[in-house]
N, C-alpha and C positions, 0 to 999 in steps of 0.2 A: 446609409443602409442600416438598417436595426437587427441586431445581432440578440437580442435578446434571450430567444429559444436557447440558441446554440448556448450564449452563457449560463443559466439554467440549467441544459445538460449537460455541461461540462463539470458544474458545480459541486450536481446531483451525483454523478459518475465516479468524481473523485470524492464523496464523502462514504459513497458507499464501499470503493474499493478499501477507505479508511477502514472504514469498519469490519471489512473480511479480512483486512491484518490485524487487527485487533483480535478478531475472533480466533484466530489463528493462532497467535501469539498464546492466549491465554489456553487456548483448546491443547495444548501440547501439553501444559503443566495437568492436564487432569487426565485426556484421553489417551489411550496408547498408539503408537504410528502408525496402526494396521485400521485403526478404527475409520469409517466408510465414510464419515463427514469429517477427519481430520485430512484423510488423503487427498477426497473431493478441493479441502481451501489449500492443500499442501499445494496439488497441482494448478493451481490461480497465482498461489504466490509465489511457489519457487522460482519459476523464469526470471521473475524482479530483483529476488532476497541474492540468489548465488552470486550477481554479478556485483554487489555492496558486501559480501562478506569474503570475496576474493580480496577485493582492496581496503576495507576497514580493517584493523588490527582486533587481535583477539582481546579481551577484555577478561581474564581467566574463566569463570563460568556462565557471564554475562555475555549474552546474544542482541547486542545494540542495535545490529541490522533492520527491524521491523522497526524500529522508530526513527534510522535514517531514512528507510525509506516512508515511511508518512510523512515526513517533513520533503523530500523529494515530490513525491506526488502533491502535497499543498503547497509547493511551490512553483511545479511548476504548472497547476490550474490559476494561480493567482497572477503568475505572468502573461497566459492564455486570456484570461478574462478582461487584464486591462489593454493588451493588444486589439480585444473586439469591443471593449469600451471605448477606444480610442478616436 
């Protein structure tokens, strides 16, 4: 069976959630917390970020969470992917 599609949007899915941690991440150093398109990516990524910064260590002023989880998330579509290339 050709799985194709599904890998595609799987791909897709996870480069863009890539990118709204990204945007996130960077939207905090300049927007304020209140502001209506940092709430909007807060409320997408917090459900993900709290449960990696419960259990990652704090790093003094550094918030390393957002790039654990982009390596979670490319990791685990690259497992997804070759599961359906298989």
């Amino acid at each position: 069976m050709d799985f194709s599609i599904l890998i595609v949007l799987i791909n897709t899915l996870s480069q863009i959630f890539v990118w709204i941690i990204i945007a996130s991440s960077l939207l905090s150093f300049f927007l304020p917390p209140y502001h209506p398109v940092r709430e909007a990516l807060d409320r997408i990524i917090d459900p993900f970020l709290t449960p990696i910064r419960r259990v990652a260590p704090n790093a003094g002023m550094f918030d390393f969470s957002p790039l654990l989880l982009i390596i979670a998330v490319q990791l685990l579509a690259r497992i997804l992917i070759s599961i359906l290339s298989f």
